[in-house]
C-alpha positions as CSV (number, residue, x, y, z in Angstrom):
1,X,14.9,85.9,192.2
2,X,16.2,87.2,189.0
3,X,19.9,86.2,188.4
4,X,21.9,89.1,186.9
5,X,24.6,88.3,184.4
6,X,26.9,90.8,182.7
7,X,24.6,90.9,179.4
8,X,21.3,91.0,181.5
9,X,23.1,93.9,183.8
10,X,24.8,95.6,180.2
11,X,20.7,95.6,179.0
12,X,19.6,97.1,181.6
13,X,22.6,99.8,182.0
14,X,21.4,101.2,178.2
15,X,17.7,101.4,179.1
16,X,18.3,103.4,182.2
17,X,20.0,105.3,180.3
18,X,17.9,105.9,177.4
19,X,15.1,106.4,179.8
20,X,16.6,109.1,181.9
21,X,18.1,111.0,178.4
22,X,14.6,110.9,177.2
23,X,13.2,112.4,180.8
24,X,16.5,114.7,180.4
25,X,15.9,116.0,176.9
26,X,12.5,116.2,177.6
27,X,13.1,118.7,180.2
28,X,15.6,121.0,178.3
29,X,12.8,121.4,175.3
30,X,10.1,122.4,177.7
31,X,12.4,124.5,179.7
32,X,11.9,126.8,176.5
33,X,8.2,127.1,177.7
34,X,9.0,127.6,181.1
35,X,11.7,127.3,183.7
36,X,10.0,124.9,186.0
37,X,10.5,122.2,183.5
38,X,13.8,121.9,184.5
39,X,12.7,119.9,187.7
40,X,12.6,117.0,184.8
41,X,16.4,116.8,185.3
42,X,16.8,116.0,188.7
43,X,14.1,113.6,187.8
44,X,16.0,111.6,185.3
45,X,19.2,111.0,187.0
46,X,16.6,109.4,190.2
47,X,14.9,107.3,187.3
48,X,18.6,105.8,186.0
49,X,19.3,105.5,189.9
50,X,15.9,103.4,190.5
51,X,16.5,101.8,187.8
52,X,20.0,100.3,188.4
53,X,20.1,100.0,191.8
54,X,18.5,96.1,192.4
55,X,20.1,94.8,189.3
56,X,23.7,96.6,189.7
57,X,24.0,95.2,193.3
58,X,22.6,92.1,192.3
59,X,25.7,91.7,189.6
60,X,27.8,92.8,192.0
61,X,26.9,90.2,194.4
62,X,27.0,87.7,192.7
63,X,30.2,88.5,191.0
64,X,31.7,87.7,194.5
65,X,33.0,84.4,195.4
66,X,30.9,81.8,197.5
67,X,32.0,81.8,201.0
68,X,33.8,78.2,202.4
69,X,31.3,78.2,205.6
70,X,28.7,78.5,202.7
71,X,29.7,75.5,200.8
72,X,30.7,73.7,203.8
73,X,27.2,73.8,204.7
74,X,25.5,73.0,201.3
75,X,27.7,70.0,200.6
76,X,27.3,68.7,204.6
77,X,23.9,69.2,205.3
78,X,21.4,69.9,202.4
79,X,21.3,66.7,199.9
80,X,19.0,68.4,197.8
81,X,22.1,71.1,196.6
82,X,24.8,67.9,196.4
83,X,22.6,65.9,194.1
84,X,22.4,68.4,191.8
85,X,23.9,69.2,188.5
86,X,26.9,71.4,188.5
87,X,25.2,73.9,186.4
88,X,22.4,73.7,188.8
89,X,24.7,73.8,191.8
90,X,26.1,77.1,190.6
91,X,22.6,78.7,189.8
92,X,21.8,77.6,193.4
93,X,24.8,79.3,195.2
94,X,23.8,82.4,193.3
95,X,19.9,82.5,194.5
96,X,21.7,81.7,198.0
97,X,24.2,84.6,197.4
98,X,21.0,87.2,196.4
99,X,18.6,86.0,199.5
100,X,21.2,86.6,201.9
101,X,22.4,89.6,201.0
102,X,18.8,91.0,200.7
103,X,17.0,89.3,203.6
104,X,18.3,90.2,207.0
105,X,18.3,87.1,209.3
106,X,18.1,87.7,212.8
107,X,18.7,85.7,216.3
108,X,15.8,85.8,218.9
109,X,17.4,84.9,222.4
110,X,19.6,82.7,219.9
111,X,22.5,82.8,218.2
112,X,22.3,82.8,214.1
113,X,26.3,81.2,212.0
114,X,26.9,81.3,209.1
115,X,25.2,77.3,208.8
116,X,22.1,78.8,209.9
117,X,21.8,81.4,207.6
118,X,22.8,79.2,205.0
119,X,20.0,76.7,205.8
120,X,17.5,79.8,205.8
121,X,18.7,80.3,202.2
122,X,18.5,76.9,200.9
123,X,14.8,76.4,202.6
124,X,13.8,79.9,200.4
125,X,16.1,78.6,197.2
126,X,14.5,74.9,196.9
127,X,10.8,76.0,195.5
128,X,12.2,78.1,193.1
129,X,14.7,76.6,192.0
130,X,12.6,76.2,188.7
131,X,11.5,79.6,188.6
132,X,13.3,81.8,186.0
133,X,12.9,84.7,188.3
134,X,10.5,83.9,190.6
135,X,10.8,87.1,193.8
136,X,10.1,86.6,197.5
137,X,8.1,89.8,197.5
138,X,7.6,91.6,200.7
139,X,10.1,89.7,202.8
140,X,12.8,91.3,204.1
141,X,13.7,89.5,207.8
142,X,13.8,86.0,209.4
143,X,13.6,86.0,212.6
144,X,15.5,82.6,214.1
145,X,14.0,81.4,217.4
146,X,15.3,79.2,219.8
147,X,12.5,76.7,220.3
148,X,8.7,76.2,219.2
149,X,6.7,79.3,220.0
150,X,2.7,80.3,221.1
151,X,0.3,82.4,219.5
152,X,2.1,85.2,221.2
153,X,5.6,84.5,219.1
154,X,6.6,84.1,222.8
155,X,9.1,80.1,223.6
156,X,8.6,78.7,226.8
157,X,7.8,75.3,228.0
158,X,4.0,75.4,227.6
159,X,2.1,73.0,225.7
160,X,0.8,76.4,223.8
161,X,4.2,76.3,222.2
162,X,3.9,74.1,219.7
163,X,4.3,76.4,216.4
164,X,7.9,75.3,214.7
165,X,7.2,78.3,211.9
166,X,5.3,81.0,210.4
167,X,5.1,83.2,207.7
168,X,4.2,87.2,209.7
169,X,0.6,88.9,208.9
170,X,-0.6,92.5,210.2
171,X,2.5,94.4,212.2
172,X,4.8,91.1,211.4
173,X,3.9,91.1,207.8
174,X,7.8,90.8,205.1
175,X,8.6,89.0,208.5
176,X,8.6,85.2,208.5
177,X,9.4,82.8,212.0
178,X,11.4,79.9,212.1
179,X,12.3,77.5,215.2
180,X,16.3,77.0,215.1
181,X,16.0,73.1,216.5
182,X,13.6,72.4,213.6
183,X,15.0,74.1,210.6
184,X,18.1,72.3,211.2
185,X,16.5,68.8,212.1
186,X,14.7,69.4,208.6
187,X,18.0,69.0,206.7
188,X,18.9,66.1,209.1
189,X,16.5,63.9,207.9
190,X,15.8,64.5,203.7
191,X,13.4,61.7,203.7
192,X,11.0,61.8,206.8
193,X,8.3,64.3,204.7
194,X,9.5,67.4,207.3
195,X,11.2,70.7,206.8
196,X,9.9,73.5,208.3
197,X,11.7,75.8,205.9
198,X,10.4,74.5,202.7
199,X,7.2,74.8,204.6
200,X,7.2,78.5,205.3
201,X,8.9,79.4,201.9
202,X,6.2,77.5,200.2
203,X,3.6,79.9,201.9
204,X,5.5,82.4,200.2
205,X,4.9,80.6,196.8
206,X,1.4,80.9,197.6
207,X,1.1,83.9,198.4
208,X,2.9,85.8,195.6
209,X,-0.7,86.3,194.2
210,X,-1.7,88.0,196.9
211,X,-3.9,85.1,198.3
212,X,-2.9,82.1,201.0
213,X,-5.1,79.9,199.0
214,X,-3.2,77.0,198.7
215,X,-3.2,77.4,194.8
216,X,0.0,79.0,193.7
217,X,0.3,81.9,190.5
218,X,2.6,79.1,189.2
219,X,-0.2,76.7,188.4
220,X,-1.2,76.9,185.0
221,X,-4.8,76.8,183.0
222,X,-3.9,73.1,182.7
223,X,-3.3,72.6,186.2
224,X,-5.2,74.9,188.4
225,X,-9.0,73.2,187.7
226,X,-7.5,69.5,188.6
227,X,-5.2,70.8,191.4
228,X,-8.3,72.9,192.8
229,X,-10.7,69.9,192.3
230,X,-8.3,67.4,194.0
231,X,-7.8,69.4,197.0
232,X,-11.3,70.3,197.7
233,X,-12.0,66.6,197.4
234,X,-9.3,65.7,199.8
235,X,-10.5,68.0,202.3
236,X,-14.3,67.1,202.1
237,X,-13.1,63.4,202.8
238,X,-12.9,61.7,206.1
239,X,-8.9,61.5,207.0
240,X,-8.4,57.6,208.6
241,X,-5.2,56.5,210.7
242,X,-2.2,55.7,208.4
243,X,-2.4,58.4,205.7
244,X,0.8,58.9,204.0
245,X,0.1,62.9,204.2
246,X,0.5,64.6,207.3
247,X,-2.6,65.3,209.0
248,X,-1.9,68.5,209.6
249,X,-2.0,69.7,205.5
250,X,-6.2,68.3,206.2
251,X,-6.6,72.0,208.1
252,X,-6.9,73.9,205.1
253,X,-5.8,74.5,201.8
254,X,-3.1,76.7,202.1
255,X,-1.7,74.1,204.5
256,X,-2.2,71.1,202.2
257,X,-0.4,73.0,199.7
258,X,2.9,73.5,202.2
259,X,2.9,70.4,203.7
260,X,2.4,68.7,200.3
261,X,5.7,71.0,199.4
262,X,7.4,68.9,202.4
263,X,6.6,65.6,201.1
264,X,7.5,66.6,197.1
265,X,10.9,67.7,198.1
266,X,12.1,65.3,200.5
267,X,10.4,62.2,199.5
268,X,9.3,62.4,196.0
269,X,9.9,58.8,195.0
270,X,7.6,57.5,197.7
271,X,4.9,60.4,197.0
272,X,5.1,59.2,192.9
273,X,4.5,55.5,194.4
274,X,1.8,56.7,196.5
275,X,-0.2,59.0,193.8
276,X,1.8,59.5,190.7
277,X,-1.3,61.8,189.3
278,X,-0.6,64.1,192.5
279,X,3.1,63.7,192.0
280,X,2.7,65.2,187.9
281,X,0.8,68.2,189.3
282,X,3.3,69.1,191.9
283,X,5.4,69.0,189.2
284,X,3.9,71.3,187.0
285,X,3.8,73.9,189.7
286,X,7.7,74.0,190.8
287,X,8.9,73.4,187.4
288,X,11.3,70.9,189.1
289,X,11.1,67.1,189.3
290,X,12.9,65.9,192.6
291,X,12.5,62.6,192.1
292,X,15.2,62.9,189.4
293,X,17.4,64.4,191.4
294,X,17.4,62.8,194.6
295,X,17.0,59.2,193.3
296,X,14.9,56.6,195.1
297,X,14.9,56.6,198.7
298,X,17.3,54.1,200.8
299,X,16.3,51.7,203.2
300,X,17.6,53.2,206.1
301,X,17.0,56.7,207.4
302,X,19.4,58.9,207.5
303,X,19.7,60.0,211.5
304,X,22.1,62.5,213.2
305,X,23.6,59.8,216.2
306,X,23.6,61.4,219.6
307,X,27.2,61.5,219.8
308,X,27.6,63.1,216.2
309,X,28.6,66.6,215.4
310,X,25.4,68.5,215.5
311,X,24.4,69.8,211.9
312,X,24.0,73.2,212.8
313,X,28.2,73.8,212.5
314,X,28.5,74.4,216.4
315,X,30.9,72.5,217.4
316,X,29.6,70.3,220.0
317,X,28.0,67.1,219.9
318,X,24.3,66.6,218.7
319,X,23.0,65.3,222.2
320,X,24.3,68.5,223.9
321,X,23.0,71.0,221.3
322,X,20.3,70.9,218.9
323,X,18.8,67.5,220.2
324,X,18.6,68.6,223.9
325,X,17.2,72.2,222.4
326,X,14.2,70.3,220.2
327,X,13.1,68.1,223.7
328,X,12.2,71.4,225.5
329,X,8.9,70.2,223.7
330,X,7.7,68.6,221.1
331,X,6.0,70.2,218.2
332,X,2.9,69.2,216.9
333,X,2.6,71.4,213.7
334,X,4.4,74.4,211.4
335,X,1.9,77.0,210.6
């Protein structure tokens, strides 16, 4: 998401403004010719409108000051954001101010805080992170559910209802679907390879091409043959018990690529150890090297205890919120 500062929004000011004086004059020397021509100036003040109206409300937004509950939330519960630089902590808060105020986030038989939202926001901010101004295109809702879901995008008890996440096609397409329990258990635990967020978002990564293809528009010439060529390979080979990559990324190649996205942001010291050539090309696609930033991994796993404050901000104790809403069943996969 582009990040407008007072220069970038100045710029753009005095080209929609030379634009619509040029539709505007344009006009008034062919009105000369004939009258009709005048429709040209009705046209240029809708061209300066068009023109301003993303990058004057994106100024404006993130002019405004970063909510408490916000930062409450980053500095609690996502240790990607409190490792980082302060310049990089500031450049954050501003891609979380844009996504919020441009993707509507919405409850499904569930309620939706301010920590949720803000944890819906950092899941879509992580990938691009090293993106100059890298856009969500298409996207505009997040639907929040209450549990894992079936094919039908309906939660019950079932063992169809399995899905933790999804990114919407046909009549749910600019929607994407994430499982409450598991978004927030994804920020519990920055080192066991899982976050449904990242997972979805990445899709997104993917798909800014226009293709779910498990090769991202961000891979390079220099990347994109070896990236391409290591995948196929990995999916052609016979997965064994013990495989330090989910089995679930072996369904496909769009799959590999998200669940891959998993494993480079919340353990990137052990996938380096692991494969350090897979590591490098991860790398070179997100512009970002997490390993730097969040350090080797400790010994001991970071766990919300049952009798701890649950993560999501509610109030009550893990073991009678979020933990007794993830054992209505447990998931086997994101999609």
């Amino acid at each position: 998401m582009m990040l407008v500062d007072a220069a970038t929004n100045a710029h753009n000011r005095k080209v929609a403004i030379a634009v619509a004086a040029v539709i505007a004059i344009a006009g008034c020397l062919l009105a000369i010719l004939s009258p009709w021509w005048l429709v040209l100036l009705p046209i240029a003040g809708g061209a300066f409108y068009f023109m301003r109206r993303k990058t004057r409300r994106r100024f404006a937004v993130i002019t405004q000051p970063f909510p408490d509950v916000w930062e409450a939330t980053l500095q609690s519960q996502v240790e990607y954001f409190r490792k980082l630089s302060p310049d990089h902590q500031e450049r954050f808060r501003n891609l979380v101010k844009v996504f919020l105020d441009e993707v509507a986030i919405t409850g499904i038989r569930t309620d939706v805080d301010e920590a949720t939202r803000t944890l819906v926001a950092a899941s879509a901010v992580i990938p691009i992170l090293g993106f100059d101004d890298f856009e969500y295109s298409g996207l505009g809702e997040v639907l929040i559910y209450p549990g894992s879901f079936d094919d039908q995008y309906q939660t019950n008890s079932s063992a169809d209802a399995r899905t933790l996440g999804m990114v919407g096609v046909s009549h749910l397409s600019g929607v994407m679907i994430l499982s409450k329990p598991s978004l927030i258990s994804g920020f519990a635990n920055m080192s066991d390879k899982r976050n449904v967020g990242i997972h979805e978002f990445a899709h997104l990564v993917d798909k800014e091409d226009g293709d779910v293809d498990g090769v991202p528009p961000t891979a390079d010439a220099e990347t994109y043959e070896p990236w391409v060529r290591w995948v196929g390979d990995e999916l052609r080979r016979e997965v064994g018990n013990g495989e330090h990559i989910d089995d679930y990324a072996y369904t496909n190649e769009a799959e590999y690529f998200a669940v891959l996205s998993e494993y480079f942001f919340e353990a990137p010291a052990v996938l380096e150890k692991k494969n350090p050539k897979l590591y490098e090309l991860m790398k070179k696609m997100y512009h970002q090297n997490p390993k730097r930033i969040l350090g080797s991994p400790t010994r001991r796993r970071r766990r919300v205890g049952r009798n701890s404050p649950c993560p999501c901000g509610s109030g009550e104790k893990f073991k009678r919120c979020c933990k007794r809403k993830s054992m209505r069943g447990t998931p086997l996969a994101a999609k």
